[in-house]
ROSEZA-326770 format. One record per residue (C-alpha): residue number from 1; x, z, y. Coordinates in nm, 2 decimals, decimal comma. Layout:
<atoms>
<atom ronu="NUM" X="X" Z="Z" Y="Y"/>
...
</atoms>
This chain:
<atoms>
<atom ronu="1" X="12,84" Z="-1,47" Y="-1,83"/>
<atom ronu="2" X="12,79" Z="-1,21" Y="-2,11"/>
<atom ronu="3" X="13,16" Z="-1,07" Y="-2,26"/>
<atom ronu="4" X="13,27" Z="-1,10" Y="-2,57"/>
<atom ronu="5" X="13,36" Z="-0,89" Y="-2,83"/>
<atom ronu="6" X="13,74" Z="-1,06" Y="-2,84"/>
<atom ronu="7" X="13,77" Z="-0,98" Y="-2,43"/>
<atom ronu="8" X="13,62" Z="-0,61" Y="-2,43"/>
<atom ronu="9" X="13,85" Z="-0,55" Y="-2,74"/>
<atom ronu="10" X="14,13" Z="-0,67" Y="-2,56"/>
<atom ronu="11" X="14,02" Z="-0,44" Y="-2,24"/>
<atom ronu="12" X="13,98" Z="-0,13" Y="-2,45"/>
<atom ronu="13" X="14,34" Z="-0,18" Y="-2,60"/>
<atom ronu="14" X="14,51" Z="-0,21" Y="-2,28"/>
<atom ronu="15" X="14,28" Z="0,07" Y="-2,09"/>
<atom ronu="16" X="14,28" Z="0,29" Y="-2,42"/>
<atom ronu="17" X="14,70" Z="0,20" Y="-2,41"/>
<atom ronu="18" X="14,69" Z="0,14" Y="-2,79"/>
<atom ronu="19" X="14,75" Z="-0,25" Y="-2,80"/>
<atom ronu="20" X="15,02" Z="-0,31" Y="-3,10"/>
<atom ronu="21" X="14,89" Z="0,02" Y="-3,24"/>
<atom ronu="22" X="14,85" Z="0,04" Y="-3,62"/>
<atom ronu="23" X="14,63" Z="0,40" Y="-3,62"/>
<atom ronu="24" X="14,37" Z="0,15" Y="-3,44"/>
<atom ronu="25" X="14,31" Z="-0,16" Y="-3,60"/>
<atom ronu="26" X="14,10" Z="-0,46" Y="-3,43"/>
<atom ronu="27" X="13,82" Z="-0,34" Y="-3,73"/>
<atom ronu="28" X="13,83" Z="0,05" Y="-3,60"/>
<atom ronu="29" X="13,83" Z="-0,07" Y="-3,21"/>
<atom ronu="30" X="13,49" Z="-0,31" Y="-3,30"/>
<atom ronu="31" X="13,37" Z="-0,01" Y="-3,47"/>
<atom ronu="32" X="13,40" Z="0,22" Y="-3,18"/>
<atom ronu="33" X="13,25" Z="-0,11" Y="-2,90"/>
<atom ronu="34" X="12,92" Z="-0,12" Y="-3,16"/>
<atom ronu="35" X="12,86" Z="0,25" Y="-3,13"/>
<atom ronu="36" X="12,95" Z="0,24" Y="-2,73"/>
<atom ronu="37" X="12,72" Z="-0,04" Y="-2,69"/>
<atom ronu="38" X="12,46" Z="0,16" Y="-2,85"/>
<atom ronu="39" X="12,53" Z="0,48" Y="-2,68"/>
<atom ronu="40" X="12,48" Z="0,32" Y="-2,34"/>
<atom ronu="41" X="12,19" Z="0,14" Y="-2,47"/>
<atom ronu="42" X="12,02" Z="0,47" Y="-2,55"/>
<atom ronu="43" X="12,13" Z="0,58" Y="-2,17"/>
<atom ronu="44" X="11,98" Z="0,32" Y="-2,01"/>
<atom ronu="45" X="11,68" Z="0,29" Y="-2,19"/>
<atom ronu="46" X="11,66" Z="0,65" Y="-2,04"/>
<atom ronu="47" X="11,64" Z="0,52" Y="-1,74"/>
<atom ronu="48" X="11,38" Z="0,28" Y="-1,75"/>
<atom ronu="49" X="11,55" Z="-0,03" Y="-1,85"/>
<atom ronu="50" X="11,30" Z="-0,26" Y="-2,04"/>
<atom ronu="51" X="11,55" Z="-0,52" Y="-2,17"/>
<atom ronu="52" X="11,47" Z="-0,41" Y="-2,56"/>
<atom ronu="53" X="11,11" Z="-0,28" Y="-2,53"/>
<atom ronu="54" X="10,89" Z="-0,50" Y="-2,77"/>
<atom ronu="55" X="10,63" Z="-0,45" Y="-2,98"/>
<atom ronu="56" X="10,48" Z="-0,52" Y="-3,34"/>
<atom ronu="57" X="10,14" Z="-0,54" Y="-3,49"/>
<atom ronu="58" X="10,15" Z="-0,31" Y="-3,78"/>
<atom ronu="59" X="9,83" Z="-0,33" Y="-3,87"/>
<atom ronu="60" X="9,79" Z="-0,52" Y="-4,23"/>
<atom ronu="61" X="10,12" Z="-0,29" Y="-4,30"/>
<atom ronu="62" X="9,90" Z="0,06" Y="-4,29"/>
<atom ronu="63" X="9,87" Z="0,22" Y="-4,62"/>
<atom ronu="64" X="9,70" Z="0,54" Y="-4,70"/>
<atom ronu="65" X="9,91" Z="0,82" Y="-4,76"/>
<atom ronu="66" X="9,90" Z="1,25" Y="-4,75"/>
<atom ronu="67" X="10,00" Z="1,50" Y="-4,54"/>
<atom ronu="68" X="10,00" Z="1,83" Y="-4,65"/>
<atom ronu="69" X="9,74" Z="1,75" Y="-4,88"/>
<atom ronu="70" X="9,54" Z="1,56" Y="-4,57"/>
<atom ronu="71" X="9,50" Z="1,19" Y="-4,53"/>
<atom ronu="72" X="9,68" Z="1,00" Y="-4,33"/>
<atom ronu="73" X="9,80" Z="0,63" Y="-4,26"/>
<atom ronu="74" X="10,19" Z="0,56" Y="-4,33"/>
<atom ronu="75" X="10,38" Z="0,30" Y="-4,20"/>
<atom ronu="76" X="10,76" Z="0,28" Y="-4,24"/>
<atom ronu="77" X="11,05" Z="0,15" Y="-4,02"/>
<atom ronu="78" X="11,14" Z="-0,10" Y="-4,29"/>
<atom ronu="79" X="10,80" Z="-0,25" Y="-4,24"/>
<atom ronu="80" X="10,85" Z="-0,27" Y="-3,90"/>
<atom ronu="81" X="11,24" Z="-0,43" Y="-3,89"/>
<atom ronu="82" X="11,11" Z="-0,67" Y="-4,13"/>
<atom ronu="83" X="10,78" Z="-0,80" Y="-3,99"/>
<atom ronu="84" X="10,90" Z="-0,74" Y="-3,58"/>
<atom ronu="85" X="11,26" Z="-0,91" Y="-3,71"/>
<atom ronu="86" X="11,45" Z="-0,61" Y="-3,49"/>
<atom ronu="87" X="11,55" Z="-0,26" Y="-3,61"/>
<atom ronu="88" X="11,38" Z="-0,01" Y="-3,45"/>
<atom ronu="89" X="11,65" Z="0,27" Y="-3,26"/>
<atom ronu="90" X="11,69" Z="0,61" Y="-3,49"/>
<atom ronu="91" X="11,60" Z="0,87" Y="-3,24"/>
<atom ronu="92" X="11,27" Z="0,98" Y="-3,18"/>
<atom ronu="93" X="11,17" Z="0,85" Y="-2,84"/>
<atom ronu="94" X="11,24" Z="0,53" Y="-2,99"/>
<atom ronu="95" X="10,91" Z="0,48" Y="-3,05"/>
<atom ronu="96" X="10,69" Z="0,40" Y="-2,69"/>
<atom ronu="97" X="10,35" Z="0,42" Y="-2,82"/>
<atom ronu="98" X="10,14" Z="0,33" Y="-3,03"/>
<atom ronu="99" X="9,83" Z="0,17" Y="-3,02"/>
<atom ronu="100" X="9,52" Z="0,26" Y="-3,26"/>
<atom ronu="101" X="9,22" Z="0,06" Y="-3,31"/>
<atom ronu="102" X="8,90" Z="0,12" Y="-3,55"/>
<atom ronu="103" X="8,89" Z="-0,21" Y="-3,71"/>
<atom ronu="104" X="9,12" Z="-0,47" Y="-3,91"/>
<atom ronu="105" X="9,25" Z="-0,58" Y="-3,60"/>
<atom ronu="106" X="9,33" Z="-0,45" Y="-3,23"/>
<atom ronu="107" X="9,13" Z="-0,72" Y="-3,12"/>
<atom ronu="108" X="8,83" Z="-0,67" Y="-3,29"/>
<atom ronu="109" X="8,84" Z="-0,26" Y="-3,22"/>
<atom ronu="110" X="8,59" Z="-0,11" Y="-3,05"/>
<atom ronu="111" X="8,75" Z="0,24" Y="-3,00"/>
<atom ronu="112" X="9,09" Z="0,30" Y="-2,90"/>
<atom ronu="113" X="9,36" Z="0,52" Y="-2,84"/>
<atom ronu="114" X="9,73" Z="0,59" Y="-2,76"/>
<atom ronu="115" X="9,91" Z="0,79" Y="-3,04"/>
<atom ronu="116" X="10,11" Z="1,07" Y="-2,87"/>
<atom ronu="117" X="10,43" Z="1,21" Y="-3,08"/>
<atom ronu="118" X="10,38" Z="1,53" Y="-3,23"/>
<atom ronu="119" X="10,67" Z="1,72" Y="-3,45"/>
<atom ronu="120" X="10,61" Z="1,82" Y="-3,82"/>
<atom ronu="121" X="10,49" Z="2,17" Y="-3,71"/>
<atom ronu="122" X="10,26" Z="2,12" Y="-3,45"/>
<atom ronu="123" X="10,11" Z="1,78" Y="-3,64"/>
<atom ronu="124" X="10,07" Z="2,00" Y="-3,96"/>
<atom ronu="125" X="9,86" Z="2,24" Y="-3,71"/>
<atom ronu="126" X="9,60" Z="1,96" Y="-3,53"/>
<atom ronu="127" X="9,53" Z="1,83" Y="-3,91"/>
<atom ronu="128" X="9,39" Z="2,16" Y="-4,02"/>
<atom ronu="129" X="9,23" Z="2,24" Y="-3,68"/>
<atom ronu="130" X="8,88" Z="2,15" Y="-3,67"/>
<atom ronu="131" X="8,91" Z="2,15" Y="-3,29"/>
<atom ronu="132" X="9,22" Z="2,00" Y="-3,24"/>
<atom ronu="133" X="9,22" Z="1,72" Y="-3,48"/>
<atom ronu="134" X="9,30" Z="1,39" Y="-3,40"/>
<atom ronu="135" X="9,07" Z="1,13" Y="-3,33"/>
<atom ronu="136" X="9,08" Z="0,72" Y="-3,32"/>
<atom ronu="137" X="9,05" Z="0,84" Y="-2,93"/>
<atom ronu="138" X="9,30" Z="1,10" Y="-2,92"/>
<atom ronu="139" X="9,55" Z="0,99" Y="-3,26"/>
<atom ronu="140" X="9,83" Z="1,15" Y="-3,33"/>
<atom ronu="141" X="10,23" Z="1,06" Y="-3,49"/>
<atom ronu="142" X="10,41" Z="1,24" Y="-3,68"/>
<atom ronu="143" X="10,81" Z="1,06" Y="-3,73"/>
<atom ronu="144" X="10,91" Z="1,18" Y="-4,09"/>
<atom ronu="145" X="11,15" Z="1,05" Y="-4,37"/>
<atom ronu="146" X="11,18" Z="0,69" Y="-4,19"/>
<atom ronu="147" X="10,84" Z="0,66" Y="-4,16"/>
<atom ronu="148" X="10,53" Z="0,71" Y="-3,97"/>
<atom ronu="149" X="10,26" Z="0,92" Y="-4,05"/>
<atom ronu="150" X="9,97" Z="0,84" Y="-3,78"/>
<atom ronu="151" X="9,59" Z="1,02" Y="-3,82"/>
<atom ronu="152" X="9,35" Z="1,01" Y="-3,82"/>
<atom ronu="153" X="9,29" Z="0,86" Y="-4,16"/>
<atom ronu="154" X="9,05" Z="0,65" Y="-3,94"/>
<atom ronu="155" X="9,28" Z="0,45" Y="-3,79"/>
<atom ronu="156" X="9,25" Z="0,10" Y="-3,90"/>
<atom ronu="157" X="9,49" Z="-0,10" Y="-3,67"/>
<atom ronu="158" X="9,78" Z="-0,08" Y="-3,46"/>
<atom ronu="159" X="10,05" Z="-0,19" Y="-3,26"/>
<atom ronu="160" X="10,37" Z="0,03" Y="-3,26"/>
<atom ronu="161" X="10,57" Z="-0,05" Y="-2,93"/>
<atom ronu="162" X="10,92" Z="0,07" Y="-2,93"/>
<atom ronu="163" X="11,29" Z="-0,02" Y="-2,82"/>
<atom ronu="164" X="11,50" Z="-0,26" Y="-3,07"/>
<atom ronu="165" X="11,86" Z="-0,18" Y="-3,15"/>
<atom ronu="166" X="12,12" Z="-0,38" Y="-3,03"/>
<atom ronu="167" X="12,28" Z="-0,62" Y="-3,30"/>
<atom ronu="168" X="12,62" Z="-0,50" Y="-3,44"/>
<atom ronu="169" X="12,90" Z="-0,73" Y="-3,30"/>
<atom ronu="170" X="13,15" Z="-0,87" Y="-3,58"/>
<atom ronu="171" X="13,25" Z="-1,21" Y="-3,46"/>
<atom ronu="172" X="13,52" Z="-1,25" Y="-3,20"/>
<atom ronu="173" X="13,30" Z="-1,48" Y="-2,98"/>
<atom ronu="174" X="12,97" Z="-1,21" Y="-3,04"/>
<atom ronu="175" X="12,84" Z="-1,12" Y="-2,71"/>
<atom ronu="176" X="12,72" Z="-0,78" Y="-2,61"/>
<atom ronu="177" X="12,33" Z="-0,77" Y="-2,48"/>
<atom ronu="178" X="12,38" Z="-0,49" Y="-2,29"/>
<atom ronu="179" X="12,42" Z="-0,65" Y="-1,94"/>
<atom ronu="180" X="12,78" Z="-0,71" Y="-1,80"/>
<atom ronu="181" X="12,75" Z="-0,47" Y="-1,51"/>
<atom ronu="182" X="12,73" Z="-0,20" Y="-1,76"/>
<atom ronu="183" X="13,04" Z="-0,34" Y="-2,02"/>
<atom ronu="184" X="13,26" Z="-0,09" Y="-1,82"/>
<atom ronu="185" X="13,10" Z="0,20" Y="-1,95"/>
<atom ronu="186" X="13,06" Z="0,08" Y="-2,32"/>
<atom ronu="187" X="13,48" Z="0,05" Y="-2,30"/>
<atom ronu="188" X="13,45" Z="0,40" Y="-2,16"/>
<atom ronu="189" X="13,28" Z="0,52" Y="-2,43"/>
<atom ronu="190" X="13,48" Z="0,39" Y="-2,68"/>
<atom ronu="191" X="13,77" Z="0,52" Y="-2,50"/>
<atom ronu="192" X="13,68" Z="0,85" Y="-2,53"/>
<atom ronu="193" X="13,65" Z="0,80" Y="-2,89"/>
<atom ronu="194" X="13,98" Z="0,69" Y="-2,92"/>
<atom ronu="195" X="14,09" Z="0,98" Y="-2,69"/>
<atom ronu="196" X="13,91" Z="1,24" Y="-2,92"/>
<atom ronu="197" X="14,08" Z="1,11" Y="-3,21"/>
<atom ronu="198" X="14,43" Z="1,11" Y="-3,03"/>
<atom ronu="199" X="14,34" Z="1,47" Y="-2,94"/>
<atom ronu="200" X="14,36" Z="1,38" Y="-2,58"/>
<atom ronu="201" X="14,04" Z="1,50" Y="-2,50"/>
<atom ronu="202" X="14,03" Z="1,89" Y="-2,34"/>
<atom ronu="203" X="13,63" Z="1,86" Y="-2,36"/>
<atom ronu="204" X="13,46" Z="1,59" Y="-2,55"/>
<atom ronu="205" X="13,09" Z="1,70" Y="-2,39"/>
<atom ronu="206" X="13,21" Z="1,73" Y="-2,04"/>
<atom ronu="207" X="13,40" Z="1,37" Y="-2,08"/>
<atom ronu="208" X="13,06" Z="1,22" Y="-2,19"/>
<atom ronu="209" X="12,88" Z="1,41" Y="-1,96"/>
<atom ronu="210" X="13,09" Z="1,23" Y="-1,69"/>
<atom ronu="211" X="13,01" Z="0,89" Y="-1,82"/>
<atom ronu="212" X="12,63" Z="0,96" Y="-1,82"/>
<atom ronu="213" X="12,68" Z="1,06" Y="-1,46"/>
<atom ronu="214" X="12,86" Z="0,67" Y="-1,38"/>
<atom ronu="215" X="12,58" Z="0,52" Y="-1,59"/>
<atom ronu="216" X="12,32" Z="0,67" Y="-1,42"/>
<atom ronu="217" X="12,44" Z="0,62" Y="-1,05"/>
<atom ronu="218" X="12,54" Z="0,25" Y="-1,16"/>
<atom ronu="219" X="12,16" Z="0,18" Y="-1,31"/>
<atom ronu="220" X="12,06" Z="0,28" Y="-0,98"/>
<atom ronu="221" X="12,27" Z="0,00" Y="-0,79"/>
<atom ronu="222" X="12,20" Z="-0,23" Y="-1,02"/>
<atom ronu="223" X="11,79" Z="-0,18" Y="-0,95"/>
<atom ronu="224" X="11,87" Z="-0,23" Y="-0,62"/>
<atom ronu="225" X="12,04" Z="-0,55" Y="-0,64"/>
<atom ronu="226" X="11,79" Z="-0,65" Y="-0,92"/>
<atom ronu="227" X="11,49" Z="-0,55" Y="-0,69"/>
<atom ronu="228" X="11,67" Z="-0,76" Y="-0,40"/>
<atom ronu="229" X="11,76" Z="-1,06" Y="-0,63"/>
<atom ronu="230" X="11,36" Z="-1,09" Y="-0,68"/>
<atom ronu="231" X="11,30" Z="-1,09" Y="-0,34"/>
<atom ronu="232" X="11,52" Z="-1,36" Y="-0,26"/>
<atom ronu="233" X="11,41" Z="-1,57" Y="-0,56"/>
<atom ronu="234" X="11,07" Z="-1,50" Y="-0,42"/>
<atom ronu="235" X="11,14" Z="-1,63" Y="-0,07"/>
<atom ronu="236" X="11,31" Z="-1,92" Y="-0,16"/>
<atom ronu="237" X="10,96" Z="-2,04" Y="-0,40"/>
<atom ronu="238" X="10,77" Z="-2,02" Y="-0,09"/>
<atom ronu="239" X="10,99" Z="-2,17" Y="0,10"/>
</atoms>
């Protein structure tokens, strides 16, 4: 049974010891569970947890567009959120791959390739680079002012995998989508949030640091006993 927004608020108040407490209204305590859910999110996607990998076919949304005076194709994450109906996470690794294609659609490509990240300076480098330029076998991203600058200019199609965000809980009855063996930690995390603000905290970094740690050893029990539930499930089809 997924948790609630209503219960984990509840849980924070009493772990956090702040129920009744006027400095942390029930709108400031589902302000700090949205960003905790997210946090651990971010961790466990980390890890290897494919719960919010999906994909979108960007391809009627490329557009040509410059770089440094060189041509390009541009796509932006508004496109993306829009057409894939999910927002696509803030921080770079975000984006999984992409795949590039040399004709309208993926489909009907005939060459392909897998666009590896590159950062403003080094992707400002392999455009001016007659050796090291990107090809519609070798292509290239570039994640710039909420967009995405992929080359080369070639590149006709493509399919931008990458993790969503989770939704922003407002109603009481809102569920969280991260799974309910990990819940603990999001209340952690919001926790220490309340603790920095309280000026309770010695070391904000270490505290965090510390919670990575639990998430990291619980993500590894919980593949276990995912990797065992399968087998089970597996067993009792053939029996």
């Amino acid at each position: 049974m997924s948790t609630t927004l209503s219960l984990a608020r509840d849980e924070l108040q009493i772990d956090a010891g702040v129920v009744g407490n006027k400095d942390f209204p029930p709108s400031l305590l589902t302000s700090y569970l949205n960003r905790a859910q997210k946090y651990v999110q971010k961790a466990l996607n980390g890890l290897g947890m494919k719960q919010w990998e999906t994909s979108y076919d960007a391809s009627t949304d490329l557009t040509g567009s410059k770089y440094n005076g060189i041509s390009v194709k541009g796509l932006t994450l508004a496109q993306i959120a829009a057409g894939a109906g999910q927002d696509v996470g803030v921080y770079p690794n975000s984006i999984r791959l992409i795949e590039c294609g040399d004709a309208a659609t993926i489909a009907a490509s005939t060459t392909f390739g897998i666009a590896k990240i590159a950062d403003e300076q080094f992707f400002d480098q392999i455009l001016s680079n007659s050796i090291l330029s990107p090809s519609l076998k070798n292509p290239r991203f570039l994640w710039a002012d909420k967009q995405l600058l992929i080359a080369p200019a070639t590149v006709l199609s493509c399919i931008v995998h990458f993790y969503s965000i989770v939704k922003d809980l407002a109603a009481d009855t809102d569920t969280f989508e991260v799974p309910d063996e990990f819940i603990e930690y999001v209340i952690k995390r919001a926790k220490i949030d309340i603790f920095s603000r309280q000026k309770l905290l010695q070391n904000k970094d270490e505290a965090l640091a510390a919670l990575d740690k639990e998430i990291k050893d619980q993500f590894a029990s919980y593949q276990v006993s995912m990797q065992m539930k399968n087998e089970l499930e597996k067993q009792v089809e053939l029996s």
